[in-house]
C-alpha positions in Angstrom: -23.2 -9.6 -9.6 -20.2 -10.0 -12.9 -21.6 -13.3 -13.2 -25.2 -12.4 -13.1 -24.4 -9.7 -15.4 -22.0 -12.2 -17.4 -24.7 -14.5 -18.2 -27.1 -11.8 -18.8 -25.1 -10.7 -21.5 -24.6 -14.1 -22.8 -28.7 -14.1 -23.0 -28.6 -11.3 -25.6 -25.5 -12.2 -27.4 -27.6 -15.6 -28.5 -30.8 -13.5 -28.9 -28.8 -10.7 -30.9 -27.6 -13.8 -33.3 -31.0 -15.4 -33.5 -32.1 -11.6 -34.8 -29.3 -11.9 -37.3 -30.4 -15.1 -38.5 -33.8 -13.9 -39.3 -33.2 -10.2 -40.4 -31.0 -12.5 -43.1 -34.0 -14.1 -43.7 -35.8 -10.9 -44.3 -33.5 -9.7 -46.3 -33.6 -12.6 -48.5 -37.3 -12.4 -48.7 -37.0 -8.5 -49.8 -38.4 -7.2 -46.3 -36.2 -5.8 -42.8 -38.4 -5.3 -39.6 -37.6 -2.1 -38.6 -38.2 -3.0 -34.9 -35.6 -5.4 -35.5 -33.0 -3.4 -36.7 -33.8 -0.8 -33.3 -34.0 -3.6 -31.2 -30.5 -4.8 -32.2 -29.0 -1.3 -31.8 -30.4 -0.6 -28.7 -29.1 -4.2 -27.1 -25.3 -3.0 -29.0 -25.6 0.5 -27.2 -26.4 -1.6 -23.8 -23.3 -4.0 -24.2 -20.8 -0.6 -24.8 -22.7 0.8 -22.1 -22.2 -2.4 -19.6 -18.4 -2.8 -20.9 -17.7 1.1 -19.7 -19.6 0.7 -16.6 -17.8 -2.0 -15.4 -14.7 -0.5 -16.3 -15.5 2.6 -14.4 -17.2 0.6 -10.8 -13.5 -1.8 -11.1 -11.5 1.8 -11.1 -14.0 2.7 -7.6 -12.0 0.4 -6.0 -9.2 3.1 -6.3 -11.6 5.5 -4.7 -13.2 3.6 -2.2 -9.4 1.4 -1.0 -6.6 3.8 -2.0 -7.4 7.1 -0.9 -4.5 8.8 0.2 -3.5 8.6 3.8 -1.8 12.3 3.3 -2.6 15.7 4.8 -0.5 18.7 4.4 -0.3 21.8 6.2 0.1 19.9 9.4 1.4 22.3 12.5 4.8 21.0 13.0 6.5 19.9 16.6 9.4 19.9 18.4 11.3 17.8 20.2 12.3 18.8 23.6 15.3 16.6 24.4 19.0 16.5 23.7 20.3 14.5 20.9 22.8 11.3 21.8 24.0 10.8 18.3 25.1 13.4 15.8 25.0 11.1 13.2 22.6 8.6 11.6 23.4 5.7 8.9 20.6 3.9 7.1 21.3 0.8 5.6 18.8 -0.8 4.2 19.7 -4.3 2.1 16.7 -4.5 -0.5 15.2 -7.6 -0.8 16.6 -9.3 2.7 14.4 -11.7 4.5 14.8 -12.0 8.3 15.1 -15.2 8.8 18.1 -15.0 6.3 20.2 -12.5 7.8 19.6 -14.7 11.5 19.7 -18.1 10.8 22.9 -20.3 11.3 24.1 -22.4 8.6 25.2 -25.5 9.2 29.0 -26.5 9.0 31.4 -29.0 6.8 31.6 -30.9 9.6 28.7 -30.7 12.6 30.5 -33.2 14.6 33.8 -31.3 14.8 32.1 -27.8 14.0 30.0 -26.0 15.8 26.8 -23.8 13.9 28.2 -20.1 12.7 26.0 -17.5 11.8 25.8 -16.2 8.4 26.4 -12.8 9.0 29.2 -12.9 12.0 29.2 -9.0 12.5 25.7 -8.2 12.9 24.5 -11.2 14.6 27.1 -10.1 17.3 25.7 -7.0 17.4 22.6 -8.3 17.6 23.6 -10.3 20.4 25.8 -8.3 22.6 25.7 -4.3 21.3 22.4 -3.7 20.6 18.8 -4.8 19.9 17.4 -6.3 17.3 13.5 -7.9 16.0 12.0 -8.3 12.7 10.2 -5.0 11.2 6.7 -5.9 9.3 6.4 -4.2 6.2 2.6 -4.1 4.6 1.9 -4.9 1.1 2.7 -3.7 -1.8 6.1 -5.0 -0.6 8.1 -3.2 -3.2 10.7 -1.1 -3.0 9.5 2.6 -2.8 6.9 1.5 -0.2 9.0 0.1 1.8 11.7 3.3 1.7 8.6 5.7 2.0 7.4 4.0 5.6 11.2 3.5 6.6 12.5 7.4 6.0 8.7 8.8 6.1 6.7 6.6 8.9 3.5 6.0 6.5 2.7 4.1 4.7 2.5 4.4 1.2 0.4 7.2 -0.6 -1.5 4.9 -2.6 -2.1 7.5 -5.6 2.0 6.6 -6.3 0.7 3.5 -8.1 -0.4 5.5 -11.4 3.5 6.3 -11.5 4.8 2.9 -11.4 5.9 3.6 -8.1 8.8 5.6 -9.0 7.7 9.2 -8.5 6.4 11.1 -5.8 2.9 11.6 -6.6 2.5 14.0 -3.6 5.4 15.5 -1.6 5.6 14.2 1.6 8.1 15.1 4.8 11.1 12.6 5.3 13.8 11.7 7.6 16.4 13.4 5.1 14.8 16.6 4.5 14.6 17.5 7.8 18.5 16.9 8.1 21.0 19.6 8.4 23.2 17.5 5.8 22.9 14.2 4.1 24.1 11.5 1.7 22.0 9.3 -0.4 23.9 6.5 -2.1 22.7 3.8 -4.2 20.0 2.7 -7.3 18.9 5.4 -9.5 15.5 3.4 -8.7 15.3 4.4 -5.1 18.0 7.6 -4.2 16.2 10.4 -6.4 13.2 9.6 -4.6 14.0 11.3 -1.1 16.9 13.6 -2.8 15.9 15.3 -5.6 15.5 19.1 -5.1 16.9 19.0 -1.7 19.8 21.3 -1.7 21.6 19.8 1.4 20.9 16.2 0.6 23.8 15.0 -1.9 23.3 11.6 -3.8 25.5 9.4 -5.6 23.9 6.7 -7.9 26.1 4.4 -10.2 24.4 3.9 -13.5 20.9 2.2 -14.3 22.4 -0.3 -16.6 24.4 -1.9 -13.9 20.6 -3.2 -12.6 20.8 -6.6 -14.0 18.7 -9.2 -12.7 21.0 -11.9 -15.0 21.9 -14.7 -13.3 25.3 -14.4 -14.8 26.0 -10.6 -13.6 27.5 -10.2 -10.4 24.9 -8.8 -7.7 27.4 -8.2 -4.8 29.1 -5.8 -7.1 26.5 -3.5 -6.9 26.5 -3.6 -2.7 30.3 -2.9 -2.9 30.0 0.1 -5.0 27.8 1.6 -2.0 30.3 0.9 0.4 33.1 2.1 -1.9 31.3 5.2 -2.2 30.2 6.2 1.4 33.9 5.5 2.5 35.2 8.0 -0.4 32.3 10.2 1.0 34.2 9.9 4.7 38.0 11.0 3.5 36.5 14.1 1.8 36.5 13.1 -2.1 33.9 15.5 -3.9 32.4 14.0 -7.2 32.3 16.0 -10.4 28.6 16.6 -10.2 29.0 17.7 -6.5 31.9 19.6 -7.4 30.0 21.7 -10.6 27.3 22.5 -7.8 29.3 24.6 -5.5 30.7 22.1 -3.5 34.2 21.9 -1.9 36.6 19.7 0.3 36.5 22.1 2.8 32.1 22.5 3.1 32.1 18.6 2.8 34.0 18.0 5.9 31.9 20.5 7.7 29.0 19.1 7.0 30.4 16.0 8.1 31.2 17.3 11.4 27.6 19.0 12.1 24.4 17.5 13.7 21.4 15.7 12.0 23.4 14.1 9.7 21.8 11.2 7.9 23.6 8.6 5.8 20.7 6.3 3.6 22.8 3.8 1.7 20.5 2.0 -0.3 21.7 -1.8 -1.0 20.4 -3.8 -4.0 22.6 -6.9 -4.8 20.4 -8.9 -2.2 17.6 -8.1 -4.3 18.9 -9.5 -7.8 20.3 -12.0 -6.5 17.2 -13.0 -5.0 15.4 -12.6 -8.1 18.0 -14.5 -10.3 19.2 -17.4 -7.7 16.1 -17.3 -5.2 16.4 -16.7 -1.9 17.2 -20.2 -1.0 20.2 -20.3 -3.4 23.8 -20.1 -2.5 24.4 -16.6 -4.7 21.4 -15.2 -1.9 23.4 -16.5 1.0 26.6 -15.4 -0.8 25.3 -11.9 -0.7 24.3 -12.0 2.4 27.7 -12.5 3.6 29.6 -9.5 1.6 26.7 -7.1 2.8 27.8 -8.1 6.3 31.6 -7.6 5.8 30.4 -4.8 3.7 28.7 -2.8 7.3 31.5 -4.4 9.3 33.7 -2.4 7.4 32.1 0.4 7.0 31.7 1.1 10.9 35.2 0.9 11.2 35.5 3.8 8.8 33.3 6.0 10.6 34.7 5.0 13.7 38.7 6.0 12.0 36.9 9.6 10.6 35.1 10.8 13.9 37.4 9.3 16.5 35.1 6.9 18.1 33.4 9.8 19.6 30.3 7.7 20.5 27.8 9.6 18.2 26.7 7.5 15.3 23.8 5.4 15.4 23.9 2.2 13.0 20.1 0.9 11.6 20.3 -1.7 9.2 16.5 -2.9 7.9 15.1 -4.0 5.0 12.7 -2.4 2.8 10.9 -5.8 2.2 11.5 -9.1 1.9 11.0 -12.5 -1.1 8.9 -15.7 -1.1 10.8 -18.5 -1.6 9.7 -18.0 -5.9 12.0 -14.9 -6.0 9.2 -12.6 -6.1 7.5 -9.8 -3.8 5.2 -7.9 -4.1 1.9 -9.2 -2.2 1.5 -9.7 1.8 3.3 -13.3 2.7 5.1 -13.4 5.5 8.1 -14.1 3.6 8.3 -10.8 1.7 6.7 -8.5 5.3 9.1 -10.0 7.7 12.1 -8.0 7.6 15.7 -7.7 9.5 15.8 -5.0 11.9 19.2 -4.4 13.6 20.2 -1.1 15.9 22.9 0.1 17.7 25.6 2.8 18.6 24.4 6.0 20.2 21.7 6.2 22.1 20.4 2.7 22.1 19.7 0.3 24.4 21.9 -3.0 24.7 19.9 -5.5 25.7 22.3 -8.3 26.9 24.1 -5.8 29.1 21.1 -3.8 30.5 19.6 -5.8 33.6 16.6 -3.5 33.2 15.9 -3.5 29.8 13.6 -6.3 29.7 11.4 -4.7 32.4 11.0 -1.6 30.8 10.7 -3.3 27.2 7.7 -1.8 25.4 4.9 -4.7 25.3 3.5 -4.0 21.7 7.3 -4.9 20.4 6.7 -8.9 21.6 7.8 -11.8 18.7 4.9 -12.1 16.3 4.9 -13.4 13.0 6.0 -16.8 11.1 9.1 -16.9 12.8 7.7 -16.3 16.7 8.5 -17.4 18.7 12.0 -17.2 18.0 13.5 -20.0 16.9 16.5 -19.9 19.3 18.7 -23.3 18.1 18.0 -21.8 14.0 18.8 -18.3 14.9 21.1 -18.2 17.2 19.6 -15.6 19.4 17.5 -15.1 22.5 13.4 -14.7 22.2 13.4 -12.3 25.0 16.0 -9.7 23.6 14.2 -9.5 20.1 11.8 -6.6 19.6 9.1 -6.4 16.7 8.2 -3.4 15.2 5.7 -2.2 12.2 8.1 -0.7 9.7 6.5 3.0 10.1 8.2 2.7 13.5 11.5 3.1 12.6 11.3 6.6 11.0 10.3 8.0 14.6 13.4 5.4 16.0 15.5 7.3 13.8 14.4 10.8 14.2 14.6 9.9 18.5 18.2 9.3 18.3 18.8 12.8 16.3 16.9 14.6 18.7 14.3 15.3 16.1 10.6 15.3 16.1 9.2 12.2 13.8 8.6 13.4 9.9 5.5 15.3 9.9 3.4 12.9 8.2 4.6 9.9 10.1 1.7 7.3 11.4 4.6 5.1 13.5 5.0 5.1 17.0 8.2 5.1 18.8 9.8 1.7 19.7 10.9 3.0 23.3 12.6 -0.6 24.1 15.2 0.5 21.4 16.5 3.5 23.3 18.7 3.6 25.5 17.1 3.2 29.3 20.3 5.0 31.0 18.4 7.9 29.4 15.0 8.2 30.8 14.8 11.9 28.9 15.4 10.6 25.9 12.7 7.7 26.3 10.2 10.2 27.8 11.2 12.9 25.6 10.8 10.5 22.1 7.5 9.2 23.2 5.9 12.7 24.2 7.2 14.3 21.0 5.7 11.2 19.1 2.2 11.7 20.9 1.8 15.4 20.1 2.8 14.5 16.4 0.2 12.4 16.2 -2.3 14.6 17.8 -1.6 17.2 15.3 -1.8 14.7 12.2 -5.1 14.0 13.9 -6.2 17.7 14.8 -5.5 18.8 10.7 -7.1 15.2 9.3 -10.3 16.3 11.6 -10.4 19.8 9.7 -9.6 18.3 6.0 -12.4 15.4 6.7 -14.9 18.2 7.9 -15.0 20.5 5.5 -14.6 17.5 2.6 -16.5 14.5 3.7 -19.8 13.7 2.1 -21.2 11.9 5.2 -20.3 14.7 7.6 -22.3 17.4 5.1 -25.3 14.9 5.5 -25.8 14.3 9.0 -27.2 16.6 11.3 -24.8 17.4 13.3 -21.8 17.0 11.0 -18.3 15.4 11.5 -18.5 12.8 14.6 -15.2 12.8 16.4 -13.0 10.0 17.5 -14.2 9.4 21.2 -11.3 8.3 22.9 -10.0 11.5 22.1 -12.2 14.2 23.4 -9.6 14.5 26.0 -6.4 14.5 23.8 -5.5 18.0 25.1 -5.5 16.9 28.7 -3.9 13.8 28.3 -0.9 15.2 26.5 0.0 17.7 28.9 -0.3 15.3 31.8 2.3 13.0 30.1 4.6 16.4 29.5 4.0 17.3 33.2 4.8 13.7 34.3 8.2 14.0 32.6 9.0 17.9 34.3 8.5 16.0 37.3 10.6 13.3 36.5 8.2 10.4 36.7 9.5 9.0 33.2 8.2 6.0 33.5 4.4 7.4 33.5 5.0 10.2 30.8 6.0 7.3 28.8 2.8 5.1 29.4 0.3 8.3 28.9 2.1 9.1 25.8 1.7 5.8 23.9 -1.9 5.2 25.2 -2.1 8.7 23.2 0.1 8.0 20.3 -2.2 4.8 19.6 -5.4 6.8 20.0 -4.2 9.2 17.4 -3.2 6.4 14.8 -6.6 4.6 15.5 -8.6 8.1 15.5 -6.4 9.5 11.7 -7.5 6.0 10.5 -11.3 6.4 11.6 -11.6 9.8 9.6 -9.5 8.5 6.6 -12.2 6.1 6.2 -15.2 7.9 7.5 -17.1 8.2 4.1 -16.1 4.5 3.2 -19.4 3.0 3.9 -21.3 5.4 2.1 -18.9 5.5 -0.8 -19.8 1.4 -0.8 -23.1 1.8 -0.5 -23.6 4.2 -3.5 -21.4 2.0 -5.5 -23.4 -1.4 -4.5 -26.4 0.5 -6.3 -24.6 1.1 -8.9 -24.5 -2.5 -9.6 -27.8 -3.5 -8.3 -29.4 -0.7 -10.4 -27.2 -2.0 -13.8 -29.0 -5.6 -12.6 -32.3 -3.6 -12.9 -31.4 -2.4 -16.3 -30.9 -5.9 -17.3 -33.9 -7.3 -15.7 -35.8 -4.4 -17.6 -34.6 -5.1 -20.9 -35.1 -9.3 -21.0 -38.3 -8.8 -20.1 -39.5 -6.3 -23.0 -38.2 -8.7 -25.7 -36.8 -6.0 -27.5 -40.1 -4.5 -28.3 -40.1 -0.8 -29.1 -43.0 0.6 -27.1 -44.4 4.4 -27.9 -44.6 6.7 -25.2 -48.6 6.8 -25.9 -48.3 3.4 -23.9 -47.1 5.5 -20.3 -49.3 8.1 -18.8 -47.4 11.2 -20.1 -47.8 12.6 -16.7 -46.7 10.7 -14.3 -43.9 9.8 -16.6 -42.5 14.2 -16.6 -42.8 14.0 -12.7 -40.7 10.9 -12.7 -38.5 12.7 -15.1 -38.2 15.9 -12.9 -38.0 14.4 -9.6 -34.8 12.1 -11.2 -33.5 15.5 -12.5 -33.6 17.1 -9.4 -32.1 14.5 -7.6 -29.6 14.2 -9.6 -29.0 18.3 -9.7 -28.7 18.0 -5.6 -26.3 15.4 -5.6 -24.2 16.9 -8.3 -24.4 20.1 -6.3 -23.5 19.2 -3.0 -20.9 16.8 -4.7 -19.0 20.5 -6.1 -19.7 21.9 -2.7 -17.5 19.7 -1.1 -15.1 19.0 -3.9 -15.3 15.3 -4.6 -13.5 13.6 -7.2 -15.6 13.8 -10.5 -16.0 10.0 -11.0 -18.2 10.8 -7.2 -20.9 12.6 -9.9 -20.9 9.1 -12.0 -21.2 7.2 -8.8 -24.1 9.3 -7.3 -25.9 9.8 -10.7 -25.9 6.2 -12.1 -28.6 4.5 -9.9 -30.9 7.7 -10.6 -30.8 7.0 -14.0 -30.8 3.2 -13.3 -34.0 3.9 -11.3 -35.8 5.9 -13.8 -34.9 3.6 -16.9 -36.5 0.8 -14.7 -39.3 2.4 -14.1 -40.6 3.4 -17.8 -39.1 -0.2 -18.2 -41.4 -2.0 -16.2 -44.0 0.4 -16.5 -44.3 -0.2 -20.5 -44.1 -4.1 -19.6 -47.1 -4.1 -17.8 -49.9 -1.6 -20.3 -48.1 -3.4 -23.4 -50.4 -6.2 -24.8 -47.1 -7.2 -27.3 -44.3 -7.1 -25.1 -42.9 -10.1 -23.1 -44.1 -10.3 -19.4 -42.7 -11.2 -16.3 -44.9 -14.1 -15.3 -44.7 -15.3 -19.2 -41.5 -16.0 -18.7 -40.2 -20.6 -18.5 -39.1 -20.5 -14.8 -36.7 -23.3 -15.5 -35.5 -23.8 -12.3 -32.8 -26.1 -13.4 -31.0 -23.4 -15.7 -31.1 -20.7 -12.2 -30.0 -23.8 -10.0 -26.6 -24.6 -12.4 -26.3 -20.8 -12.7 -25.9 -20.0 -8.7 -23.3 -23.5 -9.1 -21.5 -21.9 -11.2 -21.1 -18.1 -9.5 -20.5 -19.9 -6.6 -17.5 -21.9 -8.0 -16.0 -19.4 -9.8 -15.9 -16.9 -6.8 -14.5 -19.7 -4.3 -11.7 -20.2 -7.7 -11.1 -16.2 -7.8 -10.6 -16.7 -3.6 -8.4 -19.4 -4.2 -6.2 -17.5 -7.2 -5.3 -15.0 -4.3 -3.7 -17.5 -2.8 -2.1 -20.0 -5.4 -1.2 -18.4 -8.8 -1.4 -21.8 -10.3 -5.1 -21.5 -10.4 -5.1 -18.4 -12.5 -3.2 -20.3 -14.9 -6.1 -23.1 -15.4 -8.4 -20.4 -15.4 -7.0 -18.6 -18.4 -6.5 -22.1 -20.5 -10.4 -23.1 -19.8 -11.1 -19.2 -20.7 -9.0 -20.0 -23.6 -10.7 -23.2 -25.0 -14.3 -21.9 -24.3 -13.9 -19.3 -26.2 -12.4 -21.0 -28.4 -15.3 -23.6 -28.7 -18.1 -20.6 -28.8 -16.6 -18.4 -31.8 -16.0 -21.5 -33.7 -20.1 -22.1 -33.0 -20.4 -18.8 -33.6 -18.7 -18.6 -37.0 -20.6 -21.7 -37.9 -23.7 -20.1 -37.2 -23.7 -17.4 -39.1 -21.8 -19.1 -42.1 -25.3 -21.0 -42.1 -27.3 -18.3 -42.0 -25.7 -16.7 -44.6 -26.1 -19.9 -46.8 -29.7 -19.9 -46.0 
C-alpha cells in the first residue's frame, strides 16, 4: 500500500512539474489557465493531506499494538498461608546475560587446572543451596520494563514509551508498596520509579553524573557503592535526607526487625561496562566477578545483623540482558535470557531434595538458546535448572513473604522454587495466584464490556472466555483440595486456572483488535481510492451540473449520517479521539470516490479509465519493486546493516532526482 501510494505520488509530482512548465509558458505568452492553477492546488492540498494521513494510520499502530495491559480498581486478595521469610533482598545486576554469570572460564593452565566458574559464590548456590534457571524477559529489553515485570509481574504498560520510559505513565501495584518497610538503593534512573511518594519505602541513589558509559570510568565502582550502602543501611546509619524526614536510629532498626521487608538493590556497573567493553570483553567479565563478591558479602552481613535466624530470602535476576554489539533493546535471545538465582527462606534446594524433581512444575523445563543446558560450559546440571517468564518472579517473591502477588501481576507462580517441605506454602502460593488472576480477569471482563466497540455491536454483547465459565467452581475446588490436605491437587487445579486467567485477560485485551484493523485497512484502501479517483480526472475541474444533484444530496446525507452514528456511538463508549478519524476517514474516502468516478464517467473532457496506456511493463517492474523493498524492510528487522544501504541509495536518488529537478525547471524558466 506506501509503495502504491509512493509511486502514486511520484505520478503527480512529474505531472505537477509538467503543469509548471507550461503555466511558464502561459505566462510568457501573456495567458494562465485557470483550471491549471486549481488543478495544481488541489493536487498540493492532496500531497499535505496524504503526508498527515500517513502520519496519523503509522501513530494507529500505538492504538491497535500498545494498548495498555492495565486495569485498576481490581478487588484485592489475600494470601492464606504463613510467611517463611521475613525478609526479602532483590538484586538485580542490569545488563547481565545468563550465559555470563554460568559459564566457566577457562584456566592459565587446563592441564594442571581444572575449569572455575566465574562467579564462585553464586554458582555454589546455584549448585548446592538453591535453585536456579534463566528468566525470559520480552522486548523492549530496557531497563524500566524489565524492573516493572520483575517488582510488578506485567509487563510493561506500553503508554510509558511517550515518557522515555522513565516515568510512570499510570500507577501501578508493586512488590515494594505493598511492604511494611523497604529500601531502594541504586541509579536515580531506576530507584524513584517504585519509591517515590511511598512513605515507608526509603531510597538512596548516588548522583546521576556518576552514569558514565566511558570506557575509561570505572563501572564496578558504581556496584560497590550499592553494596556500601545497603550494609550502612544494616548497622543503623540514617542519611541526611532520611534523617530531615523524621527518621531515627531507633525507627530504622524497627523497621528492620518487622515483616515484609523488601530490600531492591539496583546494580548498574554490568550494564556500562557492557556498553563500553561489550559483553565479551574482559571489563564485562571483570564486573561480573566484583558483583559476585559484592552478594557474597553482603549475605554475610545480613546473616551478622539478624543472627542467622533463617528468614531472608536471596533473588538475584536481571532486568535484561546485551547482544554481543553492546546494545539491548529488541527481542534476541541474548538481551531476553536472563540469570535467575534463588535461595534462603523458604525455597527449595534442589541438589538436597530427593523429591524436588518429581514435584518440579513442568512449564519451568530449559528453553531458549542455551537449552538444553550446556553442562561441560556451565557447570551445572539440566535437570536442577528451572525457566521462568520474568512476570513470574514478582509472585515468587510475594510467596516467600506470605503476600498475595501485586494486584496487577499477569505471572504465575514458579511452584518448583518453593520449598516442598512446605506443602502449605506451595498450595497456598498457587491458590492465591489463581484467585488473583481470576479477579484481574473478572474487572478486565467489566472495563472491556462497558468500553469495547465490538461488544456494543454484536447482538448479544461481550463474548466471554470459555474455558472459564466455570472459574468460580474450579477455584474453590482447588481451596477445598488444600483444607483437605491433598496439596498436590490444589496445586494442579490452581495453575490449570492461573493459565486460563492469563489466556482469558489477554483475549479481552485484544478483543476489538480485529476490528480496530479492519477499520484502519480501509483507511488505506479508501486513501488508494482517492488516488485512483484523482489520476483518472486529469486534473480537470468538473461543475456539479455534470452529477445528478439528487442522487448526489442522498449520497451526501447517507455519508453524514454514517458518519454521525459512528461518531456517536464512538462518545458512547469513550474511545480514544483518533477512533473518530479512523471510523470517519473511509466515509469520506467513499463519498469523494464516488462524485470522483461518477464525474469521470458523464464528462466528455476528463480522462477515462479505459483511455488510460496499460503498459503492462511499468505495473510488472512496479510489483518488483514493492516486493523487494518489503522483503529489504523484513530483512532490516533482522540485520541493521541493511538499513544502512538503504539510507545511502535513499540518499543518492534523491540526490539524482532534485538535481533533475532543478535542471528542469532552470529550463523552463529559460524558455
Amino acid at each position: 500500500i506506501s509503495a502504491h501510494t509512493f509511486f502514486s505520488l511520484r505520478r503527480m509530482f512529474r505531472r505537477n512539474v509538467r503543469h509548471f512548465i507550461r503555466s511558464r509558458k502561459a505566462r510568457a505568452s501573456g495567458g494562465v489557465s485557470r483550471a491549471m492553477i486549481s488543478s495544481q492546488t488541489r493536487q498540493t492540498r492532496l500531497v499535505v493531506f496524504g503526508v498527515a494521513l500517513h502520519a496519523l494510520l503509522i501513530y494507529a499502530m500505538f492504538d491497535v499494538h500498545f494498548l495498555t495491559p492495565l486495569v485498576h480498581d481490581i478487588e484485592p486478595t489475600i494470601a492464606d498461608f504463613a510467611a517463611p521469610a521475613s525478609r526479602l533482598v532483590i538484586i538485580v545486576a542490569d545488563g547481565l546475560r545468563g550465559d555470563r554469570l554460568f559459564e566457566m572460564e577457562d584456566a592459565s593452565d587446563p592441564d594442571t587446572t581444572p575449569r572455575t566458574p566465574r562467579a564462585p559464590f553464586l554458582h555454589g548456590i546455584a549448585e548446592s543451596h538453591g535453585r536456579w534457571g534463566i528468566s525470559h524477559a520480552r522486548p523492549p529489553t530496557e531497563s524500566r520494563p524489565g524492573h516493572v515485570a520483575l517488582l510488578a509481574g506485567f509487563y510493561e504498560d506500553p503508554s510509558a514509551i511517550t515518557k522515555g520510559w522513565q516515568a510512570n505513565a499510570v500507577e501501578f501495584d508493586h512488590l515494594l508498596n505493598q511492604s511494611s518497610s523497604s529500601w531502594a538503593l541504586g541509579a536515580p534512573s531506576v530507584v524513584p520509579l517504585f519509591a517515590k511518594n511511598i512513605k515507608h519505602v526509603r531510597h538512596r541513589m548516588y548522583g546521576p553524573e556518576l552514569e558514565d558509559f566511558a570506557a575509561s570510568s570505572d563501572h564496578a565502582a558504581l556496584d560497590t557503592w550499592v553494596f556500601d550502602a545497603t550494609r550502612d543501611v544494616l548497622i543503623g546509619n540514617v542519611s541526611l535526607d532520611e534523617f530531615e524526614n523524621g527518621a531515627t536510629i531507633e525507627k530504622e532498626a524497627s523497621a528492620l526487625q518487622g515483616h515484609r521487608v523488601v530490600f531492591l538493590l539496583h546494580l548498574l556497573g554490568l550494564d556500562s561496562a557492557g556498553h563500553a567493553h561489550k559483553p565479551a570483553g574482559d571489563a564485562y567479565a571483570r564486573n561480573v566477578k566484583v558483583v559476585d563478591d559484592g552478594v557474597r558479602e553482603l549475605v554475610a552481613a545480613f546473616e551478622k545483623r539478624f543472627a542467622s535466624d533463617n528468614r531472608t530470602t536471596f533473588v538475584f535476576t536481571a532486568d535484561h540482558g546485551m547482544s554481543a554489539r553492546g546494545a539491548h533493546g529488541d527481542g534476541d535471545p541474548e538481551c531476553t535470557e536472563t540469570p535467575l538465582v534463588v535461595w534462603g527462606a523458604g525455597i527449595a534446594v534442589a541438589a538436597a531434595d530427593a523429591d524436588a524433581a518429581a514435584a518440579a512444575d513442568p512449564a519451568c523445563a530449559s528453553r531458549g538458546k542455551n537449552a538444553p543446558t550446556p553442562e561441560q560450559a556451565w557447570g551445572l546440571s539440566d535437570k536442577n535448572r528451572c525457566d521462568v517468564d520474568q512476570a513470574d518472579v514478582a509472585s515468587l517473591c510475594a510467596s516467600v513473604l506470605g503476600m498475595p502477588p501485586p494486584l496487577h501481576n499477569t505471572g504465575l507462580v514458579p511452584v518448583a522454587y518453593l520449598d516442598p517441605h512446605l506443602p502449605q506454602l506451595r498450595s497456598g502460593a498457587a491458590v492465591a495466584n489463581a484467585a488473583q488472576l481470576l479477579a484481574v480477569y473478572r474487572r478486565k471482563t467489566i472495563v472491556t464490556a462497558s468500553k469495547s466497540l465490538r461488544a456494543f455491536l454484536a447482538p448479544n454483547g461481550l463474548k466471554p472466555y470459555g474455558p472459564l465459565a466455570l472459574a468460580d467452581e474450579t477455584l474453590a475446588a482447588a481451596k477445598d483440595a488444600r483444607e483437605a490436605g491433598n496439596h498436590d491437587a490444589a496445586i494442579a487445579v490452581a495453575q490449570t486456572l492461573a493459565r486460563d486467567c492469563v489466556d482469558g485477560t489477554n483475549y479481552l485485551h485484544l478483543y476489538d483488535r480485529w476490528l480496530l484493523m479492519g477499520v484502519i485497512t480501509s483507511c488505506f484502501v479508501g486513501w488508494i481510492g482517492v488516488l485512483c479517483a484523482e489520476l483518472c480526472l486529469g486534473g480537470a475541474e468538473l461543475s456539479s451540473g455534470e452529477i445528478g444533484k439528487g442522487r448526489s444530496r442522498v449520497l451526501d446525507f447517507v455519508a453524514l449520517v454514517v458518519s454521525c452514528v459512528a461518531c456517536f456511538v464512538l462518545a458512547l463508549r469513550q474511545a480514544p479521539v483518533t477512533y473518530y478519524a479512523y471510523f470517519n476517514l473511509p466515509v469520506l474516502f467513499a463519498r469523494h470516490c464516488w462524485h470522483a468516478f461518477a464525474r469521470t464517467k458523464t464528462a466528455g473532457g476528463a480522462k477515462k479509465i479505459t483511455k488510460t496506456p496499460t503498459r503492462h511493463a511499468q505495473r510488472l517492474l512496479v510489483l518488483l519493486v514493492t516486493a523487494a523493498l518489503t522483503q529489504t524492510l523484513c530483512r532490516a528487522f533482522h540485520d541493521r546493516a541493511v538499513f544502512t544501504g538503504l539510507f545511502a541509495v535513499t540518499a543518492a536518488w534523491l540526490l539524482v532526482w532534485a538535481t533533475w529537478t532543478a535542471a528542469t525547471l532552470r529550463g523552463a524558466r529559460a524558455a
